[in-house]
Residue frames as a rotation matrix with the C-alpha (Angstrom) as fourth column:
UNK 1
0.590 0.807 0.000 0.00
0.807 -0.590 0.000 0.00
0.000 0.000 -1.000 0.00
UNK 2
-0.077 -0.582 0.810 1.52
0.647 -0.647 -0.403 3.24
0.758 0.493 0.427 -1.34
UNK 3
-0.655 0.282 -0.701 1.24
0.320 -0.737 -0.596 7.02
-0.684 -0.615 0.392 0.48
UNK 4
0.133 0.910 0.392 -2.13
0.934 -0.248 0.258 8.65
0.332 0.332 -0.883 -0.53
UNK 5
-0.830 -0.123 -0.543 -2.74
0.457 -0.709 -0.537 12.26
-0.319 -0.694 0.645 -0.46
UNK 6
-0.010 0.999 -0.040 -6.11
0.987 0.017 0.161 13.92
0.161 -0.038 -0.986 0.10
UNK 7
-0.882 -0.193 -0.430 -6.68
0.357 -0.869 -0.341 17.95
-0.308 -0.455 0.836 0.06
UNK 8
0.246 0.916 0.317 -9.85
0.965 -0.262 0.008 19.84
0.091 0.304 -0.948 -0.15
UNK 9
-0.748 -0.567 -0.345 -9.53
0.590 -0.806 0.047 23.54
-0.305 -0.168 0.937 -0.65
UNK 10
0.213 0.973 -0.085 -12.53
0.803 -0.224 -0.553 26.14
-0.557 0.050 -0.829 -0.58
UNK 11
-0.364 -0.424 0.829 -12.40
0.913 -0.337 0.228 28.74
0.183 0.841 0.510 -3.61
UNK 12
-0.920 -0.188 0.345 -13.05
0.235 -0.967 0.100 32.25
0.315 0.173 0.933 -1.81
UNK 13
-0.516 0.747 0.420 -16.65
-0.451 0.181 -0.874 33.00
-0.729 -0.640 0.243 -0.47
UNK 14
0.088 0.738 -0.669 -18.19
-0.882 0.370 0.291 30.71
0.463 0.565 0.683 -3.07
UNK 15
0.719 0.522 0.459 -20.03
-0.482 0.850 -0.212 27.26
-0.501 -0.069 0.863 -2.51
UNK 16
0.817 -0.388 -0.426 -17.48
-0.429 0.083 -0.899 26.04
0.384 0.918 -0.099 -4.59
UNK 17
0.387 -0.910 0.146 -14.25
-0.327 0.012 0.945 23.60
-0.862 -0.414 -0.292 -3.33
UNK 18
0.226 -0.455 -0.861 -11.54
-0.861 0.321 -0.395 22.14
0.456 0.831 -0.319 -5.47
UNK 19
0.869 -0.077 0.489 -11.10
-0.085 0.950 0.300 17.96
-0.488 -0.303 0.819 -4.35
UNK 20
0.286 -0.715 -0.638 -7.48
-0.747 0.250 -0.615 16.83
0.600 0.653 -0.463 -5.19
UNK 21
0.800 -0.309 0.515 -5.72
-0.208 0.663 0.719 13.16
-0.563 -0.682 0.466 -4.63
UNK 22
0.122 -0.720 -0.683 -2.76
-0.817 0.318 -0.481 11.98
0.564 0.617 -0.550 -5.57
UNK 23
0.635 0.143 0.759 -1.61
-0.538 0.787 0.302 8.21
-0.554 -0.600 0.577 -5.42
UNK 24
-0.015 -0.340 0.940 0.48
0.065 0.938 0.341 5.86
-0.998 0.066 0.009 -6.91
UNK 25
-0.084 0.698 0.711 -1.96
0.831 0.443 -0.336 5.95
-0.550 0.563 -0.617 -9.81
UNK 26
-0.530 -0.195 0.825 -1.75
0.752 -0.556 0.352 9.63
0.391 0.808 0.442 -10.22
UNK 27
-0.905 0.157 -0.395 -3.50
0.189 -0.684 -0.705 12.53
-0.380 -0.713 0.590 -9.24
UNK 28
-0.371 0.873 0.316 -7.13
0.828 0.158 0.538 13.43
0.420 0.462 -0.782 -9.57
UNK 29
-0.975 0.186 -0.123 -9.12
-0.157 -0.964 -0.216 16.48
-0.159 -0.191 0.969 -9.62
UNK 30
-0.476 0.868 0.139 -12.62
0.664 0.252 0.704 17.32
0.576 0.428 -0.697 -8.95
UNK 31
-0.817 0.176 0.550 -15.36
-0.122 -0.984 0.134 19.56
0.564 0.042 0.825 -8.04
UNK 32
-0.119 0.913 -0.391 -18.15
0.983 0.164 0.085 19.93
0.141 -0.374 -0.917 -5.47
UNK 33
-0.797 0.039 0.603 -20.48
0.047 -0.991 0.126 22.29
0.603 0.129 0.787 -4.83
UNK 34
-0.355 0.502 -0.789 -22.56
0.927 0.301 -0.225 22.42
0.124 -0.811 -0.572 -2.16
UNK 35
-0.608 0.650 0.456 -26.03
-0.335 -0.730 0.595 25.06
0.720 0.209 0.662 -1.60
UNK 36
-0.308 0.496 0.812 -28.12
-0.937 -0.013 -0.348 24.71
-0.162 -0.868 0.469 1.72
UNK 37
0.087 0.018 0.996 -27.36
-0.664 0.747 0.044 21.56
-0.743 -0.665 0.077 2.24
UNK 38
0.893 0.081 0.442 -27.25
0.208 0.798 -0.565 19.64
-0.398 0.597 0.697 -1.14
UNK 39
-0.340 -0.881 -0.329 -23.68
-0.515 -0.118 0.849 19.01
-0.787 0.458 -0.414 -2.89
UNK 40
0.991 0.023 -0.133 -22.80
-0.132 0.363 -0.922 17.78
0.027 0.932 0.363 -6.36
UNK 41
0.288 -0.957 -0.029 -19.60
-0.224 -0.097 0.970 16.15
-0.931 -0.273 -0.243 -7.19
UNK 42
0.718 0.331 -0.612 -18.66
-0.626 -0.077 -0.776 16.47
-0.305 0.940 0.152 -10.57
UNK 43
-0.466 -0.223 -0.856 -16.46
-0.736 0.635 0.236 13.31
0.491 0.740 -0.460 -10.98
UNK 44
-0.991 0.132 0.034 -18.79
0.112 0.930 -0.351 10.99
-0.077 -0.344 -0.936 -9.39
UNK 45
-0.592 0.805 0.018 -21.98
-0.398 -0.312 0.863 12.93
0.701 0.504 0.505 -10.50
UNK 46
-0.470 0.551 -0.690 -23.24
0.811 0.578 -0.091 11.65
0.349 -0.602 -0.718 -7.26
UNK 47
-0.055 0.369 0.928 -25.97
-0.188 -0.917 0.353 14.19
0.981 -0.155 0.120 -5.55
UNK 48
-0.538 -0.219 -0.814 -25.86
0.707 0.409 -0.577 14.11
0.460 -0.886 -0.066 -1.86
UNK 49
0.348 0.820 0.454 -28.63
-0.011 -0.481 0.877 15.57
0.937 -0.310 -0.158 0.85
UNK 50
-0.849 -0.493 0.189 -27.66
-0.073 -0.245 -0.967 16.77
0.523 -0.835 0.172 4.16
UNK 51
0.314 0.913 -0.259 -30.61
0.012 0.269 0.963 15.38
0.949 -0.306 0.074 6.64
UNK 52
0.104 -0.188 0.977 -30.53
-0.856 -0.517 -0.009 16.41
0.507 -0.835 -0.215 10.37
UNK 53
0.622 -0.453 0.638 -28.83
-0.256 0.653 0.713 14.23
-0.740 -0.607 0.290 13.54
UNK 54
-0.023 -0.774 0.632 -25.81
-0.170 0.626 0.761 13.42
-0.985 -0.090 -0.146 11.52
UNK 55
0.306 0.313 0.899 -27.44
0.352 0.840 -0.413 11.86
-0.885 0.442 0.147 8.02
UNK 56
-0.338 0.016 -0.941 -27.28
-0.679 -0.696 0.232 12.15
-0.652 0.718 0.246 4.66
UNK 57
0.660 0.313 0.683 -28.92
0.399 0.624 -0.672 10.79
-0.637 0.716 0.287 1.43
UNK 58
-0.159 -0.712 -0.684 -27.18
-0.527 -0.524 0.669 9.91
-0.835 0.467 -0.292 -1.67
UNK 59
0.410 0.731 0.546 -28.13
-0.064 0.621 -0.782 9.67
-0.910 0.285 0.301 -5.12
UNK 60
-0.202 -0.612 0.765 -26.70
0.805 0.342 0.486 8.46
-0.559 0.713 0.423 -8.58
């Protein structure tokens, strides 16, 4: 198992981070964006719902 690195950085007062990993494998880049309470990630096109105590839903 290699070193992994994981950084999340927020782009200024927007809704808006930048997602970066790097691995072994290379480095990857991606976007979320995230608006009272719902995010989008734009390399897993997954939507995600913030839901009170803790939860969240997530959809394809």
């Amino acid at each position: 198992m290699g070193l992994n690195y994981r950084g999340r950085r927020k782009l200024g007062p927007l809704p808006i981070w930048r997602n970066v990993s790097r691995s072994e494998r290379g480095k990857t880049v991606s976007w979320t964006v995230k608006l009272f309470g719902v995010s989008w990630n734009s390399r897993t096109k997954k939507k995600t719902v913030d839901l009170p105590g803790g939860y969240s839903y997530t959809s394809d």
